[in-house]
C-alpha positions as CSV (number, residue, x, y, z in Angstrom):
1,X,-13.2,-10.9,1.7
2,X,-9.6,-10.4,1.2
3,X,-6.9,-11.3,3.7
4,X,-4.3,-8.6,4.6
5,X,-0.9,-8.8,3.3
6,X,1.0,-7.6,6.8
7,X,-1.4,-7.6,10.0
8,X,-3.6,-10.5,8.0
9,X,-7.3,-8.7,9.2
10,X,-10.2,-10.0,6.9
11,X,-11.3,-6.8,5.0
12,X,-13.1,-5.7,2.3
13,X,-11.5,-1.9,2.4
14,X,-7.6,-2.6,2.4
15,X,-5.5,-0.2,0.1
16,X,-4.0,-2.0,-3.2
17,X,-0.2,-0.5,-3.1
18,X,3.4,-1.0,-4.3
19,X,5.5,-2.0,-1.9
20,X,9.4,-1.5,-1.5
21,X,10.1,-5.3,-0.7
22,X,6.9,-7.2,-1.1
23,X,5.6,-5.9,-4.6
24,X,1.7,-5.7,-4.9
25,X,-0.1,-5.4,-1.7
26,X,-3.0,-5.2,0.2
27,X,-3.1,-3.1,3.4
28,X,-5.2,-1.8,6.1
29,X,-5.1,2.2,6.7
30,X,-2.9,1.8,10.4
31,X,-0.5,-0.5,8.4
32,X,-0.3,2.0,5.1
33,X,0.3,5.0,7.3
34,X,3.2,2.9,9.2
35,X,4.6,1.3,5.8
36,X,4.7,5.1,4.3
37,X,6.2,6.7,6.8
38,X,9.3,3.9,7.0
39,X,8.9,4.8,2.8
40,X,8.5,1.1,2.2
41,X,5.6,2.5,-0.6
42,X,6.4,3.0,-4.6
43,X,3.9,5.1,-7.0
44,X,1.4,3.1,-8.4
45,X,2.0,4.5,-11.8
46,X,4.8,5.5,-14.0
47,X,5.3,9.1,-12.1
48,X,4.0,11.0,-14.9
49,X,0.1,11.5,-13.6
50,X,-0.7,14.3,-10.6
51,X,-1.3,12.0,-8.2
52,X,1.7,10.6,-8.0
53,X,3.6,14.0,-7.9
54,X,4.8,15.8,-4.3
């Protein structure tokens, strides 16, 4: 089980991501959706793939 990075729950489905300040995270849905919204989340990748495009 792996130990959230911001709200510390003990889950085994937390989202891998950049973030802004903390660098590679782990993160629960509720928390991603906040830390997006305040655009505190980087591309995983270089920018160049589809899924990273807007």
């Amino acid at each position: 089980m792996v130990i959230h990075s911001i709200c510390g729950k003990d889950e085994y489905s937390l989202l891998k991501v950049k973030h802004r300040e903390l660098g590679t995270i782990k993160l629960c849905f509720e928390c991603w959706e906040v830390e997006r919204g305040n655009q505190n989340l980087l591309p995983s990748c270089s920018g160049d793939c589809d899924g990273c495009r807007y």
